[in-house]
C-alpha positions in Angstrom: 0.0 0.0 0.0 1.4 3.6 -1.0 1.7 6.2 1.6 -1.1 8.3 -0.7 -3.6 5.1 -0.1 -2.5 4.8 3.2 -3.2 8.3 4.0 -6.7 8.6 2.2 -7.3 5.1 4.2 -6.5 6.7 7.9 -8.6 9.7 7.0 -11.4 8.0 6.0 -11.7 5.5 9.1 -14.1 7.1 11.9 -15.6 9.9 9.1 -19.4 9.7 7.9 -18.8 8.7 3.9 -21.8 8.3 1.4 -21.2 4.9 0.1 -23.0 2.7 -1.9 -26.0 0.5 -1.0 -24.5 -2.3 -3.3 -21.3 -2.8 -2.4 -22.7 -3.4 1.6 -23.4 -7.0 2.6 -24.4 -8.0 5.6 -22.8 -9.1 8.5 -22.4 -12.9 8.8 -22.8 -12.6 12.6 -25.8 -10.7 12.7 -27.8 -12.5 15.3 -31.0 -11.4 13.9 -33.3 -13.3 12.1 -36.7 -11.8 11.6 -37.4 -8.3 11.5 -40.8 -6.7 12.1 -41.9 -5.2 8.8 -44.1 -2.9 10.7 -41.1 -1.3 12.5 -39.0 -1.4 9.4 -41.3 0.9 7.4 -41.8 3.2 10.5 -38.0 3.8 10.7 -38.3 4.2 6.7 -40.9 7.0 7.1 -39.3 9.0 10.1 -35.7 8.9 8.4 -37.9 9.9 4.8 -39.3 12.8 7.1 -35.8 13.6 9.2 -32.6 11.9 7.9 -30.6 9.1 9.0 -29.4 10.7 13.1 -27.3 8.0 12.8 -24.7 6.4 10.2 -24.3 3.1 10.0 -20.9 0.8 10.9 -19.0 -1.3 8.1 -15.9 -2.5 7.8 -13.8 -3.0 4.2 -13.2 -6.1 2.7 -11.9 -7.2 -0.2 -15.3 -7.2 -2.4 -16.8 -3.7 -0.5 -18.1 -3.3 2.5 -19.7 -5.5 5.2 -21.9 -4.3 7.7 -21.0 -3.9 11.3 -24.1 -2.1 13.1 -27.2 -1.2 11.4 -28.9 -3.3 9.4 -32.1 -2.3 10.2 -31.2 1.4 8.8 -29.2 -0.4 5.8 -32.9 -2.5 5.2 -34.9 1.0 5.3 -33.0 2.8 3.4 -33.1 0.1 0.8 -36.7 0.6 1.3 -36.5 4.2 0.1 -35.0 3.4 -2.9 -31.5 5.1 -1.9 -28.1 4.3 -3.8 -26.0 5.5 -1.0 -26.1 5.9 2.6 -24.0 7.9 5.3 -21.3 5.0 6.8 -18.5 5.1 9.2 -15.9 2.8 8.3 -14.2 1.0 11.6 -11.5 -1.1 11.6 -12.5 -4.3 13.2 -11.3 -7.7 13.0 -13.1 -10.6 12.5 -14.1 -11.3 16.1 -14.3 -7.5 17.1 -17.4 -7.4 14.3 -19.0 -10.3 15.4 -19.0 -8.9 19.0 -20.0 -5.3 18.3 -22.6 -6.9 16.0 -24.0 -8.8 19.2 -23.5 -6.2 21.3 -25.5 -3.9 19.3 -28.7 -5.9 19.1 -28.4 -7.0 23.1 -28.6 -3.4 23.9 -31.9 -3.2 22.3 -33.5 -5.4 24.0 -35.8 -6.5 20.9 -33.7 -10.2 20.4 -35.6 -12.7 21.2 -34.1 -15.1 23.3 -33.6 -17.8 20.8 -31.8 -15.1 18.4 -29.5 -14.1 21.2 -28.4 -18.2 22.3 -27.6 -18.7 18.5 -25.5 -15.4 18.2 -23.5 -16.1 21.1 -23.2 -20.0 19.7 -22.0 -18.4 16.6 -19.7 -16.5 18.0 -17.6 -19.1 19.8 -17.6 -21.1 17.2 -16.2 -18.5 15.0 -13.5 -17.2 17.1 -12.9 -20.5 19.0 -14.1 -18.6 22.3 -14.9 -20.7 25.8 -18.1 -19.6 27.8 -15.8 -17.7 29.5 -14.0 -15.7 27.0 -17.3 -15.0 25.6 -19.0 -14.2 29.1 -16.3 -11.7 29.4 -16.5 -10.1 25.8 -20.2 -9.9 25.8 -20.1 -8.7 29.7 -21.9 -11.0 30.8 -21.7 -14.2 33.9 -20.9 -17.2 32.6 -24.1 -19.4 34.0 -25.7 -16.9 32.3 -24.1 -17.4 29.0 -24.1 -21.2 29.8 -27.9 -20.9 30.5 -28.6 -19.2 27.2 -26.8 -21.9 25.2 -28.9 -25.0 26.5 -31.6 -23.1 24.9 -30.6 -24.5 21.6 -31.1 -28.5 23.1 -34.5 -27.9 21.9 -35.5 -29.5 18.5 -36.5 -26.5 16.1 -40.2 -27.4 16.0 -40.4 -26.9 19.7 -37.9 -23.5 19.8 -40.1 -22.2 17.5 -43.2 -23.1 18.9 -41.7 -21.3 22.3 -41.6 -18.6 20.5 -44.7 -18.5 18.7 -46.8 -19.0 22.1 -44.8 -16.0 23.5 -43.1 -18.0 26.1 -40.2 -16.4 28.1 -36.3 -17.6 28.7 -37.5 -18.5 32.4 -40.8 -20.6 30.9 -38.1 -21.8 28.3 -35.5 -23.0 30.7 -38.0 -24.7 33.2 -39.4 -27.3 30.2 -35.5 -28.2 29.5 -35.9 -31.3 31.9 -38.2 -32.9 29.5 -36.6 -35.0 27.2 -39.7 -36.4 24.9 -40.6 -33.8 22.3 -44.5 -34.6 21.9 -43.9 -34.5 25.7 -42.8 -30.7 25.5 -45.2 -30.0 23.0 -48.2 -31.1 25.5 -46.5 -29.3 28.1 -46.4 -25.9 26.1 -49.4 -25.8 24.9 -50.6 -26.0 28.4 -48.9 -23.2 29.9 -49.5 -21.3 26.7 -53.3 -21.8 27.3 -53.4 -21.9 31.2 -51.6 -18.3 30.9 -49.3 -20.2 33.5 -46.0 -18.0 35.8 -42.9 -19.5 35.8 -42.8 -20.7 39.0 -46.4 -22.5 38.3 -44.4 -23.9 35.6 -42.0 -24.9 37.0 -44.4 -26.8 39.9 -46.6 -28.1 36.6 -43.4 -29.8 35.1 -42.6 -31.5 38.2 -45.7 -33.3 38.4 -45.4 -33.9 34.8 -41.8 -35.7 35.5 -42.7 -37.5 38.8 -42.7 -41.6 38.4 -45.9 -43.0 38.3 -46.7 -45.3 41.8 -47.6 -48.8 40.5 -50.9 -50.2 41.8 -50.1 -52.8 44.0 -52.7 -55.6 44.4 -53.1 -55.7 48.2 -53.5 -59.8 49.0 -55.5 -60.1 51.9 -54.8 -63.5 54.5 -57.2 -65.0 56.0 -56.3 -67.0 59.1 -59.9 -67.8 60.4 -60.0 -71.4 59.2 -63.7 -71.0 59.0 -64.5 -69.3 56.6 -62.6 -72.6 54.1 -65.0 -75.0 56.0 -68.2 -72.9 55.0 -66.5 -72.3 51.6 -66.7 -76.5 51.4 -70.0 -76.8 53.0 -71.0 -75.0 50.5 -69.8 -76.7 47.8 -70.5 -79.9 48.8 -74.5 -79.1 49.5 -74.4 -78.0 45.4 -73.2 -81.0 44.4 -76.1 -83.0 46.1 -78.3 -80.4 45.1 -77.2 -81.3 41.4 -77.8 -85.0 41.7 -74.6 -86.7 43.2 -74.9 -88.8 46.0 -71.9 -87.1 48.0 -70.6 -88.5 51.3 -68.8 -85.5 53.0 -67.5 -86.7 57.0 -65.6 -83.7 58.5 -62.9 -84.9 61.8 -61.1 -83.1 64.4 -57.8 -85.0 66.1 -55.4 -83.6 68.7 -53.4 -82.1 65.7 -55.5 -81.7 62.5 -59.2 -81.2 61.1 -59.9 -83.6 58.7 -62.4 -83.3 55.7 -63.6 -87.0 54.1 -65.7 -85.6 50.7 -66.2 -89.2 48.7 -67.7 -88.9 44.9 -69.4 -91.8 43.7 -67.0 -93.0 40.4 -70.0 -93.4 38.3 -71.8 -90.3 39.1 -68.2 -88.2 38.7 -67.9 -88.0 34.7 -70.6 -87.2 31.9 -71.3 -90.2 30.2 -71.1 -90.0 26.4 -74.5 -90.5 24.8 
């Protein structure tokens, strides 16, 4: 590089420049997935109305310019039909831009949850960051960090059916336990409807997970001898009642009581016709 590019280079970093729409992409570490169209055209109306108070962030590469901070005023201007709009070129590295990209969107408080867990993820996996280092960049504990990041355990179907019910990070974090996803489904369609607080959540889910008691037939003894003798009484007066010529002769010794029931052979089978 020439000291005349070097120069034009230095004065140009950290001064507002009109630069083209076109040559900005957007920043690979933008956290954000979904913007609210609603919002988008309001900003697009009020900077119409007042200007852009604020220039957007990029950094050079070798194909133009990607963004650093702004992409929602990038997407309005767009929406204006502009060819250029008032930047700030910064010179960031790689993990510096994905940071100050995250950084940007935490502070507005508008990232869903979800967003935020896969922008952090994204970011250690970038820059080859630990919970820690990334705790520390983003200013943040690491349980919380580490909390975020279990977040994406969920299958997709159910993360986005957290967030379609409107289900916090604390509603979130209490259905983790559950493993079975038809399980968390059930589970989130009944807070969802119930309207239910974290913490009755959190007792709900606990129920949910507790073991089943197996029913236990109780076997009851009875040691009243009897109740058996009236049991064969019993049976023994239906068989004469039926026709059989039974001989029944009950005795009681020193150390037993003895029951004689005699069956007449003949009488015992159904004869064939």
């Amino acid at each position: 590089m020439g000291i005349t590019s070097f120069l034009r280079k230095t004065k140009e970093v950290n001064k507002v420049l009109l630069l083209p729409l076109a040559q900005i992409r957007r920043n690979p570490n933008q956290p954000r997935c979904v913007f609210d169209e609603d919002s988008l055209q309001e900003l697009a109306d009020s900077i119409s109305a007042n200007g852009l108070l604020q220039p957007i962030s990029v950094r050079e590469t070798e194909d133009g310019y990607e963004l650093v901070a702004g992409e929602r005023r990038t997407l309005a201007y767009r929406r204006l039909g502009e060819q250029y709009i008032p930047s700030i070129i910064v010179d960031y590295s790689d993990r510096e831009s994905a940071v100050f990209a995250l950084l940007e969107n935490l502070q507005r408080k508008d990232l869903s949850y979800l967003e935020e867990a896969y922008g952090i993820a994204r970011l250690m996996e970038e820059n080859s960051l630990t919970q820690s280092e990334a705790a520390r960049h983003l200013g943040k504990a690491q349980s919380t960090v580490a909390n975020k990041l279990r977040l994406l355990k969920f299958p997709i179907s159910i993360q986005r059916r957290l967030l379609d019910t409107g289900l916090t990070e604390r509603h979130a974090r209490a259905l983790l336990p559950i493993g079975d996803e038809k399980v968390l489904d059930t589970a989130i369609s009944h807070i969802h409807k119930n309207g239910l607080t974290v913490q009755q959540t959190e007792e709900y889910i606990a129920k949910l997970l507790q073991p089943k008691k197996a029913r236990h037939t109780k076997l009851v003894i009875v040691k009243d001898v009897r109740i058996f003798q009236n049991t064969i009484n019993k049976a023994v007066d239906l068989m004469n009642r039926a026709g059989l010529d039974i001989f029944s002769e009950q005795q009681v010794t020193d150390r037993y009581i003895e029951y004689i029931i005699k069956i007449p052979r003949e009488q015992a089978y159904r004869r064939k016709l």
